[in-house]
MARBA-3410 file (N, C-alpha, C, O; in Angstrom, 1 decimal):
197
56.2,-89.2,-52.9,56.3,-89.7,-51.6,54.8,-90.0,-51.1,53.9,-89.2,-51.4 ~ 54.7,-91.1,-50.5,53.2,-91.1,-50.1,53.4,-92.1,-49.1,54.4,-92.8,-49.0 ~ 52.0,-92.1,-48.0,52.3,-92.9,-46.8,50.7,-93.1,-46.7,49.8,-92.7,-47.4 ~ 50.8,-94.3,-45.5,49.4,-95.1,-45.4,49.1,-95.5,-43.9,49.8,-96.4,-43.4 ~ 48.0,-94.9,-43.3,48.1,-94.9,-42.2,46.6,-94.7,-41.5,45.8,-93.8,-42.0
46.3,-95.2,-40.9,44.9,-94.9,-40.0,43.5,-94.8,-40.8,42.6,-94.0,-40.5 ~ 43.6,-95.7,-41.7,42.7,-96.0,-43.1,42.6,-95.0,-43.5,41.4,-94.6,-43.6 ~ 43.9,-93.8,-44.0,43.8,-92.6,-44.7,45.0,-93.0,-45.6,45.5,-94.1,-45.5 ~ 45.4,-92.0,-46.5,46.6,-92.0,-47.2,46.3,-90.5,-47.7,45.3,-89.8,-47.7 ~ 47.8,-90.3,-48.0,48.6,-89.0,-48.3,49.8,-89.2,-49.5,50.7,-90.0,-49.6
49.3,-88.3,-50.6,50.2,-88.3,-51.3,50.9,-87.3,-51.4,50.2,-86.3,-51.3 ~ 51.8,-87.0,-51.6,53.0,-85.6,-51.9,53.4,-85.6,-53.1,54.0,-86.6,-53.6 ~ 53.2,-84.5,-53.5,54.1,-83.9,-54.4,55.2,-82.9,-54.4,54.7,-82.1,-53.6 ~ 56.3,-82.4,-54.6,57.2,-81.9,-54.7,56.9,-80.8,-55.6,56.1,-81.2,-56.5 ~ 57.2,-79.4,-55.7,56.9,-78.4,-56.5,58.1,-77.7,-56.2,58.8,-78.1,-55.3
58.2,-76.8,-56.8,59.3,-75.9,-56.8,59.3,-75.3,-55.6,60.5,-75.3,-55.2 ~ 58.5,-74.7,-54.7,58.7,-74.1,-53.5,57.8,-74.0,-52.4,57.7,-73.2,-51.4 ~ 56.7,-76.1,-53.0,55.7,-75.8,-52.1,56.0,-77.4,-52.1,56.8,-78.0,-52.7 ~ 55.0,-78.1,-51.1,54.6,-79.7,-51.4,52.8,-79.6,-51.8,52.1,-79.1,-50.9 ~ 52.4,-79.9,-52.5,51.0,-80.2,-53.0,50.9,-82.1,-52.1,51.6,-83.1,-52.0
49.6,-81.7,-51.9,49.6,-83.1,-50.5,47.6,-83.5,-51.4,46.7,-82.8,-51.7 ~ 47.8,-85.0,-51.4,47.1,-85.4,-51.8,46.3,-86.4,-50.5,46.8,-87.5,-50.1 ~ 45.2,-85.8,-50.1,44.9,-86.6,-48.7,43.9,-87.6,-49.4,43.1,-87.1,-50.3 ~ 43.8,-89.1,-49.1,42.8,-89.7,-49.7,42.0,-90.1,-48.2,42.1,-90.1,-47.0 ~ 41.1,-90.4,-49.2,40.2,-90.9,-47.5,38.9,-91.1,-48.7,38.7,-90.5,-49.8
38.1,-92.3,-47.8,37.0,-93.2,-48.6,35.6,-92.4,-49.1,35.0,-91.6,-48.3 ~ 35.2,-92.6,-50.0,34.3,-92.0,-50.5,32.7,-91.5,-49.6,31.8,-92.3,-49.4 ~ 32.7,-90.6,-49.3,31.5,-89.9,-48.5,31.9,-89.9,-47.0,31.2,-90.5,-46.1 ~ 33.1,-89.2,-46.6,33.6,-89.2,-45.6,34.1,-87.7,-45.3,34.4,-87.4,-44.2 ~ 34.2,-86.9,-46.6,34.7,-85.8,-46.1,34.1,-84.9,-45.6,34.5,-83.8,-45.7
32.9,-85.4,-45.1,31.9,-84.1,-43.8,32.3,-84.0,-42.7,32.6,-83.0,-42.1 ~ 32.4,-85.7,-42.3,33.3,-85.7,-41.0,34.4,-85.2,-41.3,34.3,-84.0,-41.5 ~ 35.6,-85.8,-41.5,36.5,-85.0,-42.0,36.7,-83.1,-41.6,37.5,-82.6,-40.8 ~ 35.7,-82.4,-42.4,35.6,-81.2,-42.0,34.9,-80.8,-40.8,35.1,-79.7,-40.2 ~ 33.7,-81.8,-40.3,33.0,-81.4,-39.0,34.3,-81.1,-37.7,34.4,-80.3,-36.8
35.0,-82.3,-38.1,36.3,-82.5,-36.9,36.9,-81.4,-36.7,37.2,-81.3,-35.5 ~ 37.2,-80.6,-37.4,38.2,-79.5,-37.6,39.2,-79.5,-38.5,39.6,-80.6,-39.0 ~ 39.7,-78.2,-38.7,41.1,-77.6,-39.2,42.4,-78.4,-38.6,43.4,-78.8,-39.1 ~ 41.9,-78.3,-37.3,43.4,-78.6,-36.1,43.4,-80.4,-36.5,44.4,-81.1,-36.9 ~ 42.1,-80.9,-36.2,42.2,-82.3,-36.1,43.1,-83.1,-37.6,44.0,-83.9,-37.5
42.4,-82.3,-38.8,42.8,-82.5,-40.0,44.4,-82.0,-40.3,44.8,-82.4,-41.4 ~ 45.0,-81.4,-39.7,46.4,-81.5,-39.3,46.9,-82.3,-38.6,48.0,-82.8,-38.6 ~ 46.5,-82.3,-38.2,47.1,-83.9,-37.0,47.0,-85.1,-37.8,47.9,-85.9,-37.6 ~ 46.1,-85.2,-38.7,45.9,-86.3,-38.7,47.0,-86.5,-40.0,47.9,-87.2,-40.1 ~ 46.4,-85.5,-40.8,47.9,-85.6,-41.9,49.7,-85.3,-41.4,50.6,-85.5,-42.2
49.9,-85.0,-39.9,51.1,-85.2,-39.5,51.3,-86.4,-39.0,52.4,-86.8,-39.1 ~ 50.1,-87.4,-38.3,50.6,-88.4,-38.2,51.1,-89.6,-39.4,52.0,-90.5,-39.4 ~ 50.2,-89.0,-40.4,50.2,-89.9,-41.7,51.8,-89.9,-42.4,52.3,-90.9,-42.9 ~ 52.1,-89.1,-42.3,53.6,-88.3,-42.5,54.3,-87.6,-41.9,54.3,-86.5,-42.4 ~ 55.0,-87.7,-41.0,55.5,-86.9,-39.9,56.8,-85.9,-40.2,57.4,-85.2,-39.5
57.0,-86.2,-41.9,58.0,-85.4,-42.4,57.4,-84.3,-42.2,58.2,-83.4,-42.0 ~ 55.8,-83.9,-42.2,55.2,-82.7,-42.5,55.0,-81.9,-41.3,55.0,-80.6,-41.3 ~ 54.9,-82.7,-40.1,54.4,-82.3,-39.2,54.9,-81.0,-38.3,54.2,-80.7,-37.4 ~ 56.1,-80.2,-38.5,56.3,-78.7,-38.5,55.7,-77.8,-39.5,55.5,-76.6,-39.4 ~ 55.2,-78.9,-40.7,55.0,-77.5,-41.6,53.2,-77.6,-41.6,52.5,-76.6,-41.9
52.8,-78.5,-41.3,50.6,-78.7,-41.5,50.3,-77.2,-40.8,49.2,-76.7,-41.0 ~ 51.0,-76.5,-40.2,50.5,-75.1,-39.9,50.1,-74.0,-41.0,49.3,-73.1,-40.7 ~ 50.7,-74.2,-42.2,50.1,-73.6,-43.2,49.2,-73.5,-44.0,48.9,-72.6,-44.9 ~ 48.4,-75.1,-43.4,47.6,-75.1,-43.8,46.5,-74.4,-43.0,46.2,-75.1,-42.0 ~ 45.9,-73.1,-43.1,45.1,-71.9,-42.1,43.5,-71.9,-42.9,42.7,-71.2,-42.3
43.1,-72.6,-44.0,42.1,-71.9,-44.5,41.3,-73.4,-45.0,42.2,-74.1,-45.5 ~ 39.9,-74.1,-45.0,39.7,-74.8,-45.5,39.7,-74.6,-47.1,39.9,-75.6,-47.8 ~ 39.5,-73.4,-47.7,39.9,-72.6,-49.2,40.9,-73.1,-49.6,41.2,-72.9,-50.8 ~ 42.0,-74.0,-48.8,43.1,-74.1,-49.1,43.0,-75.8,-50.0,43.8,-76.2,-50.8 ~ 42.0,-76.3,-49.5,41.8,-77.8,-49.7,40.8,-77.3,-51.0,40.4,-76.2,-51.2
40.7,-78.7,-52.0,39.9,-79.0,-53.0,39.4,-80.4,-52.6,40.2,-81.2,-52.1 ~ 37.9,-80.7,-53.0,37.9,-82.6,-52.5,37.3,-82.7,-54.4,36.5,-82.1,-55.2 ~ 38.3,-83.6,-54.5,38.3,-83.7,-55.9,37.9,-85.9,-55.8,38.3,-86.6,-54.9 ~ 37.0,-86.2,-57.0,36.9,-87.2,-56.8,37.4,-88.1,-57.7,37.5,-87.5,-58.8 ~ 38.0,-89.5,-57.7,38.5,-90.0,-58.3,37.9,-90.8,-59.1,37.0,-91.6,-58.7
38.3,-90.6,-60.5,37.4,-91.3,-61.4,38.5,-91.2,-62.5,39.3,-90.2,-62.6 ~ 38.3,-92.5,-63.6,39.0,-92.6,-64.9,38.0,-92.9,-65.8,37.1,-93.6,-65.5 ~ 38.1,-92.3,-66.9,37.1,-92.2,-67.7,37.6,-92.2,-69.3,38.8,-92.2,-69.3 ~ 37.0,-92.3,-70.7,37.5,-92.3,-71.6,36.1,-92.0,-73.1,35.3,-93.0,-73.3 ~ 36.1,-91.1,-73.8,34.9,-91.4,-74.7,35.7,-92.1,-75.8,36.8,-91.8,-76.2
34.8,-93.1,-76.2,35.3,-93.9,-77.3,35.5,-93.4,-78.6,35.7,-94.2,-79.5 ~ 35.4,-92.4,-78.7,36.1,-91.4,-79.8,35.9,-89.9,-79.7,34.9,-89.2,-79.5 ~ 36.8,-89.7,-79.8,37.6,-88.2,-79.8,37.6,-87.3,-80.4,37.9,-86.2,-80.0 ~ 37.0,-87.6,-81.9,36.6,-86.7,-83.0,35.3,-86.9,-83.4,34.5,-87.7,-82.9 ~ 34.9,-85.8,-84.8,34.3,-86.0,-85.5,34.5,-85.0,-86.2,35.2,-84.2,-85.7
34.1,-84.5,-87.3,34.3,-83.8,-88.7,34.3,-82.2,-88.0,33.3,-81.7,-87.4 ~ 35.5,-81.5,-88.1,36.1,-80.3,-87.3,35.8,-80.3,-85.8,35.2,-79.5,-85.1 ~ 36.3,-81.6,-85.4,36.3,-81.0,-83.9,37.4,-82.3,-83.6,37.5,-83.3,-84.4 ~ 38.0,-82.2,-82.8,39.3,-83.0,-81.8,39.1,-82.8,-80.7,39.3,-81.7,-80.4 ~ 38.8,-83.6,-79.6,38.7,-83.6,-78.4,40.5,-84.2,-78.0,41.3,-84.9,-78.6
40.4,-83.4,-76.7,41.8,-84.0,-76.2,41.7,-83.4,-74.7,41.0,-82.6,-74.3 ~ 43.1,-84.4,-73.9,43.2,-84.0,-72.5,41.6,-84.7,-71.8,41.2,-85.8,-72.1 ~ 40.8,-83.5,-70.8,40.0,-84.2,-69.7,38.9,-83.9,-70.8,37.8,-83.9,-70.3 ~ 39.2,-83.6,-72.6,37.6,-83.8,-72.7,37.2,-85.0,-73.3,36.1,-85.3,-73.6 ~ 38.7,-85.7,-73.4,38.8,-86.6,-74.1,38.4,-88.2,-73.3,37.6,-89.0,-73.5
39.7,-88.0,-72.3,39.8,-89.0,-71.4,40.2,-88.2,-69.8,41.2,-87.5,-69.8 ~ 39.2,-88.4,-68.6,39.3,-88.0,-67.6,40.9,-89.0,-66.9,40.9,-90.2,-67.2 ~ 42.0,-88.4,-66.1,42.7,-89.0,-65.9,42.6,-89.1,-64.4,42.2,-88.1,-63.7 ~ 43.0,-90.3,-63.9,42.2,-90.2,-61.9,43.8,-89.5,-61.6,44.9,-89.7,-62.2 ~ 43.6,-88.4,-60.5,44.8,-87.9,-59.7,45.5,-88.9,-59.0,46.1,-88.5,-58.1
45.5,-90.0,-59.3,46.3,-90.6,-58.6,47.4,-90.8,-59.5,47.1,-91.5,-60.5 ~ 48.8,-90.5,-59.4,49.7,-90.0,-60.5,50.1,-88.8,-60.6,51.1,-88.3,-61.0 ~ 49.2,-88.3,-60.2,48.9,-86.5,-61.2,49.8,-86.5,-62.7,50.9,-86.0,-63.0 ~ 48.8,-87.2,-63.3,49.4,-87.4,-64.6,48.2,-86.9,-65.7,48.3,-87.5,-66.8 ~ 47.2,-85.9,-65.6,46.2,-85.4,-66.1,46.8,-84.7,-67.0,46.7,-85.0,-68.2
47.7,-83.3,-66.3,48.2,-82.4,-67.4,49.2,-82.7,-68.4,49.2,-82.2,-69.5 ~ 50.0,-83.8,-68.0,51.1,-84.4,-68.5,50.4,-85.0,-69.7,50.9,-85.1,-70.8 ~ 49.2,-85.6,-69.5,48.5,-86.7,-70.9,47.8,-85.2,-71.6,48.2,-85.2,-72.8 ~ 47.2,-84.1,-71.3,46.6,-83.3,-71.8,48.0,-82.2,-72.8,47.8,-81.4,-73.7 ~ 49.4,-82.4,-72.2,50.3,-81.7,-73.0,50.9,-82.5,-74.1,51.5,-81.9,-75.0
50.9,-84.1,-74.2,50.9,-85.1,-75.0,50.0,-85.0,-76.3,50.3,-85.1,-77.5 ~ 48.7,-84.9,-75.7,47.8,-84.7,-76.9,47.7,-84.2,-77.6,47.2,-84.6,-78.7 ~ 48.4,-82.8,-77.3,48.4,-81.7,-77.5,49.3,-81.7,-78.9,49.1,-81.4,-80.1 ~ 50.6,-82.2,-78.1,51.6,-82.3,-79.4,51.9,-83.4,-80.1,52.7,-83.2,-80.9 ~ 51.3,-84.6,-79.9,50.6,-85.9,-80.6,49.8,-84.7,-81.9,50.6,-84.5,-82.8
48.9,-84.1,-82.1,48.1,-83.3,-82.1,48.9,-82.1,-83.4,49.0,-82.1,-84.7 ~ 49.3,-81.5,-82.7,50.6,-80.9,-83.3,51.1,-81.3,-84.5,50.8,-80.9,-85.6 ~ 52.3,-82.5,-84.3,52.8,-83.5,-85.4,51.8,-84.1,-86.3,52.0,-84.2,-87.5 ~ 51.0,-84.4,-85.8,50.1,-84.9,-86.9,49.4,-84.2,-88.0,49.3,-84.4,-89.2 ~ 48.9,-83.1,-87.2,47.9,-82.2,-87.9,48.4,-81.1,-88.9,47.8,-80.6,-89.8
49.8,-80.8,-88.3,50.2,-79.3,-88.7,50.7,-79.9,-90.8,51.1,-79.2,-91.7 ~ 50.5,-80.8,-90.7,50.8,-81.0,-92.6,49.8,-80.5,-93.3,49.7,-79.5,-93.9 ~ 48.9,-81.7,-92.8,47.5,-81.5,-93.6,47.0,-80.3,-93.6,46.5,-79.8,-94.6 ~ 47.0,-79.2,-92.0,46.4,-78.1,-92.0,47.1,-77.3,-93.3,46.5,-76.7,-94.2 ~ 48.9,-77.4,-93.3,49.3,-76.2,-94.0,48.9,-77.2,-95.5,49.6,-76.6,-96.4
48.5,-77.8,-95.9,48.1,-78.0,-97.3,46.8,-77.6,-97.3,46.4,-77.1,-98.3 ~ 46.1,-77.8,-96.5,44.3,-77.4,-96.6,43.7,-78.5,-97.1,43.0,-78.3,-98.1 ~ 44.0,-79.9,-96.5,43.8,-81.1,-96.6,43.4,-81.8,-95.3,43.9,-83.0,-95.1 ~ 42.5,-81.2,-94.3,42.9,-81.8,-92.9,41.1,-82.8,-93.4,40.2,-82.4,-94.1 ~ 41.4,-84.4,-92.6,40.2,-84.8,-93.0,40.3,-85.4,-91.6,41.2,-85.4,-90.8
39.1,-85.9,-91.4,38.9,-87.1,-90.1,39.8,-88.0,-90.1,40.3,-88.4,-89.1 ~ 40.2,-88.7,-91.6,41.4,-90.2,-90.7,42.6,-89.1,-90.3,43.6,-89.7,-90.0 ~ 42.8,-87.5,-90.3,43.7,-87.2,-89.3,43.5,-86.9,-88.3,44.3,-86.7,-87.4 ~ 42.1,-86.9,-88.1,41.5,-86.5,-86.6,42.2,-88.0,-85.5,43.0,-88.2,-84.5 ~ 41.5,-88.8,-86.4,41.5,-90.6,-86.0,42.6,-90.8,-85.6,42.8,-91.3,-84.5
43.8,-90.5,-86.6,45.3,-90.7,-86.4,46.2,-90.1,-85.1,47.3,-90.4,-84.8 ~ 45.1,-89.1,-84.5,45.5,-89.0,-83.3,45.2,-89.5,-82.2,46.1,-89.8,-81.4 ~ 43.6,-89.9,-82.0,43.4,-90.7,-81.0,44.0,-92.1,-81.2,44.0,-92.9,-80.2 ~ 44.6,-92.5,-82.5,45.1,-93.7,-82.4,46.9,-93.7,-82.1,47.6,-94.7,-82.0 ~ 47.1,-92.5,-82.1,48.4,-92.4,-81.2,48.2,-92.3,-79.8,48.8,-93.1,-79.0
47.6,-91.6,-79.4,47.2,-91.4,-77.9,46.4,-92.8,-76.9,46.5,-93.2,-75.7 ~ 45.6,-93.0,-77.8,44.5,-93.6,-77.3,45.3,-94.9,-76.4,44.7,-95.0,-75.4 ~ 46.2,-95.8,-76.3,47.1,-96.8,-75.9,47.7,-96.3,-74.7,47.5,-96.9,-73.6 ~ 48.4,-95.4,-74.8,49.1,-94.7,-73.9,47.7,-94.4,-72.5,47.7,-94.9,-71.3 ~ 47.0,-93.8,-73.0,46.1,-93.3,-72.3,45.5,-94.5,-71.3,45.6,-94.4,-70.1
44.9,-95.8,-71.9,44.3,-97.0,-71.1,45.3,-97.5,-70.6,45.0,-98.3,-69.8 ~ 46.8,-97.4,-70.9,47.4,-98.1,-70.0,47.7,-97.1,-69.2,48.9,-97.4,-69.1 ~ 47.6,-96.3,-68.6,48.3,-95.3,-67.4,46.5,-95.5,-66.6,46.4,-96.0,-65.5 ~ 45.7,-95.1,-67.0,44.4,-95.4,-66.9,44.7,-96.8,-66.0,45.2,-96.5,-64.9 ~ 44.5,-97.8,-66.1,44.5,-98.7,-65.9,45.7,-99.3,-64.8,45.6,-100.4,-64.3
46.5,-98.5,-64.7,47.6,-98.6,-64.0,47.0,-97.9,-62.8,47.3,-98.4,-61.7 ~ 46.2,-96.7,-62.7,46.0,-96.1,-61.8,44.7,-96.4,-61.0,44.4,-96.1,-59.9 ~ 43.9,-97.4,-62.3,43.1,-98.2,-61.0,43.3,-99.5,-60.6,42.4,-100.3,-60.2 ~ 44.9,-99.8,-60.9,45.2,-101.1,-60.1,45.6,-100.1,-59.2,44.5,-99.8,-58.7 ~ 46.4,-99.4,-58.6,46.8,-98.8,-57.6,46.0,-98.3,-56.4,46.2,-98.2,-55.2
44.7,-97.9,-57.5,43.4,-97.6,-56.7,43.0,-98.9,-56.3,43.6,-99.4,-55.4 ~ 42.3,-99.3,-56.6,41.8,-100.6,-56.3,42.7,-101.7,-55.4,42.2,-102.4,-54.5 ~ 44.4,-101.9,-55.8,44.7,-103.3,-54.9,45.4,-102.1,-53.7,45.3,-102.3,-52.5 ~ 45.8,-101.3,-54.0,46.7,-100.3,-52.6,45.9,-99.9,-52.0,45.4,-100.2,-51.0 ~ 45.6,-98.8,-52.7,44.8,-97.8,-51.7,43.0,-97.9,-51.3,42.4,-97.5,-50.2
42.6,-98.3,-52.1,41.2,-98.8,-51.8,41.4,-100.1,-50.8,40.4,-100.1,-50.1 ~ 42.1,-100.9,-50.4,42.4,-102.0,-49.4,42.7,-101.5,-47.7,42.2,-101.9,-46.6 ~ 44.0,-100.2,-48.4,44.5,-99.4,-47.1,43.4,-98.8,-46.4,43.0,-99.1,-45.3 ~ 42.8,-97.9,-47.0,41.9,-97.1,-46.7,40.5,-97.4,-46.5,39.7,-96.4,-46.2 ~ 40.0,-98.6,-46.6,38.6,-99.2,-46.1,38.9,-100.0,-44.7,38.2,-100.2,-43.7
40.9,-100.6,-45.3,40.8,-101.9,-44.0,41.1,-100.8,-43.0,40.4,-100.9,-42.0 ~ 41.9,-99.9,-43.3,42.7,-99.2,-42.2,44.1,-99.6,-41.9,44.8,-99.4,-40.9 ~ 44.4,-100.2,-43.0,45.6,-101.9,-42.6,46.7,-100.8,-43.6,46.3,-99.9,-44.3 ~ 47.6,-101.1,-43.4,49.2,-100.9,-44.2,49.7,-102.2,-45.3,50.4,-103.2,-45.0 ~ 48.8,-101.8,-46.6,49.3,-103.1,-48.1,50.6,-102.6,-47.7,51.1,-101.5,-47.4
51.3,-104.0,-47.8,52.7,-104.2,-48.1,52.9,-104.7,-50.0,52.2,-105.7,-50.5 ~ 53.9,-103.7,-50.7,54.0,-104.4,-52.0,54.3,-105.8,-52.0,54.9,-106.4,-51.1 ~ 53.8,-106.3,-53.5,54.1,-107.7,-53.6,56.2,-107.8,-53.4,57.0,-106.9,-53.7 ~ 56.5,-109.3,-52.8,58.0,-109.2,-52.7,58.9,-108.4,-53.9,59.7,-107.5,-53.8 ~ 58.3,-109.2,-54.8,58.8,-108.9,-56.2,58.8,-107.6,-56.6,59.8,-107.2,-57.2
57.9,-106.9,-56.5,57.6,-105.7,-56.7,58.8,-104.9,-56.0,59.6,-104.1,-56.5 ~ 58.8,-105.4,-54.8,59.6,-104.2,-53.7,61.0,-104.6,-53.9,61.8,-103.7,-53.6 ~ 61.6,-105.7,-54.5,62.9,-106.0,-54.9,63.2,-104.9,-56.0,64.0,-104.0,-55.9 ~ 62.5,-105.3,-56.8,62.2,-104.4,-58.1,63.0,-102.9,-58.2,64.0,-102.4,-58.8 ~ 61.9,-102.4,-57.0,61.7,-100.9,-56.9,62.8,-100.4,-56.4,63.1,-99.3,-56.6
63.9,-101.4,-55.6,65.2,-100.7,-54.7,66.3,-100.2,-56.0,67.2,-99.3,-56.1 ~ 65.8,-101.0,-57.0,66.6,-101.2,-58.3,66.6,-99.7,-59.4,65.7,-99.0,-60.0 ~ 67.8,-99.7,-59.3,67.7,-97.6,-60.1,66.9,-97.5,-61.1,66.0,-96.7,-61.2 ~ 67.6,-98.7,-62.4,66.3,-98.3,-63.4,64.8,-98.2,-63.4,63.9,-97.5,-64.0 ~ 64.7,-99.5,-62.2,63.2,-99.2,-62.4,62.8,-98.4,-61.5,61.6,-98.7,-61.3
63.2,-97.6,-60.8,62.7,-96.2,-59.5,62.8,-95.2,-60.7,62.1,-94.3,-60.2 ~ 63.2,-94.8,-61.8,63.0,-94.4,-62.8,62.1,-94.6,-64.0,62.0,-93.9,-65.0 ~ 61.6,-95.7,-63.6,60.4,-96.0,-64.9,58.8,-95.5,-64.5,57.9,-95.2,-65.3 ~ 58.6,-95.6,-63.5,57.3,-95.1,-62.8,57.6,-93.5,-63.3,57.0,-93.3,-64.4 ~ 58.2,-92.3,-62.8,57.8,-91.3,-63.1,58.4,-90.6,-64.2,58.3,-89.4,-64.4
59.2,-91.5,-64.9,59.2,-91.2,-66.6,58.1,-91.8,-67.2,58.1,-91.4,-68.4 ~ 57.0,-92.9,-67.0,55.9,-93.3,-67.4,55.1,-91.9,-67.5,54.7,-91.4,-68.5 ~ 54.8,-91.5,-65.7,54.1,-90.6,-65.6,54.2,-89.3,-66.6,53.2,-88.7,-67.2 ~ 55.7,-89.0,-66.7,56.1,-87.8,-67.4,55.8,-87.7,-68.7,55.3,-86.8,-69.3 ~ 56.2,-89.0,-69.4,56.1,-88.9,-70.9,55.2,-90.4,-71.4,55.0,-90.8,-72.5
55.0,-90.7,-70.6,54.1,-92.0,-71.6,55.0,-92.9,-72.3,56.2,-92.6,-72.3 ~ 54.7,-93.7,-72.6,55.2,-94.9,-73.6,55.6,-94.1,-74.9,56.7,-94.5,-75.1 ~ 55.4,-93.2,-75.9,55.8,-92.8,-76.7,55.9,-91.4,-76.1,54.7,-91.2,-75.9 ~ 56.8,-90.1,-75.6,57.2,-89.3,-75.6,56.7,-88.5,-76.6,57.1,-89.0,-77.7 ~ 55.9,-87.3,-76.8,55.5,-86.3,-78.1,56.6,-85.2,-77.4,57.0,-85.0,-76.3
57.2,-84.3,-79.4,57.7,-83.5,-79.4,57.1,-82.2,-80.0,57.7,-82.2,-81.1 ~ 56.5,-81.4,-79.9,55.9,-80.4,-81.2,57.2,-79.9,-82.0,57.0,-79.2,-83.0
END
């Protein structure tokens, strides 16, 4: 769920017994932000979402907030002779999605399948290091890249103009449509190829 409002934005997440709330707001802004207050910074996130606005009381502690910054990132290789990078040491994933741990448990078992032969033979060499970033590595720039179209044409637009992006027509026809309100957060979940260990 997310909403766009008063050149801020708010993302929600759903948790088992909590909502995790993603407040965006433009880069070198969050002093004001906190000079304003606790109280103000509830308000402001109840106006943004007003589903919230009985519950912004729990938020009691600035401890409660993280200002985390948005960035996608990627090293152009992942290995070298006994070592495998994977997850954020590999490629930084932007929170927009929250699809960081989800590519970091992919890798993992990308990682997994690949490797566990050669290890139990005592044959592991670099083109199996390779053979993993070249499973992952695709998956990775395209969610990447997805997330800084989202950054860039939605929310970087909303949140500088102050204005409410409306999706393209097409897009929003699209989205009313079951399968594809299903393809966004099965992308997020499992990527273009799905790993099993």
């Amino acid at each position: 769920m997310a909403g766009l409002n008063m050149g801020r934005g708010l993302i929600m997440l759903e948790r088992t017994d909590h909502w995790q709330l993603g407040y965006v707001l433009p880069k070198g802004t969050y002093q004001q932000v906190h000079a304003a207050g606790l109280d103000a910074f509830r308000q402001t996130i109840a106006a943004i979402q007003p589903f919230v606005a009985g519950r912004v009381d729990a938020l009691q502690d600035w401890k409660q907030c993280s200002l985390l910054a948005v960035e996608s990132d990627r090293l152009p290789r992942w290995y070298r002779p006994g070592l495998l990078l994977i997850g954020d040491a590999a490629h930084v994933m932007s929170p927009i999605g929250g699809n960081g741990i989800n590519y970091a448990v992919q890798d993992a078992a990308a990682a997994a399948n690949i490797l566990s032969g050669p290890l139990k033979r005592g044959r592991l060499s670099v083109r199996d290091l390779a053979a993993v970033q070249r499973r992952r590595d695709w998956p990775t720039r395209i969610t990447q890249a997805i997330g800084t179209q989202i950054q860039n044409r939605i929310l970087g637009p909303a949140i500088t103009g102050g204005r409410r992006v409306p999706l393209p027509p097409a897009a929003a026809v699209l989205l009313r449509l079951p399968l594809f309100q299903r393809i966004p957060p099965a992308w997020i979940a499992g990527g273009r190829r799905p790993r099993r260990p």
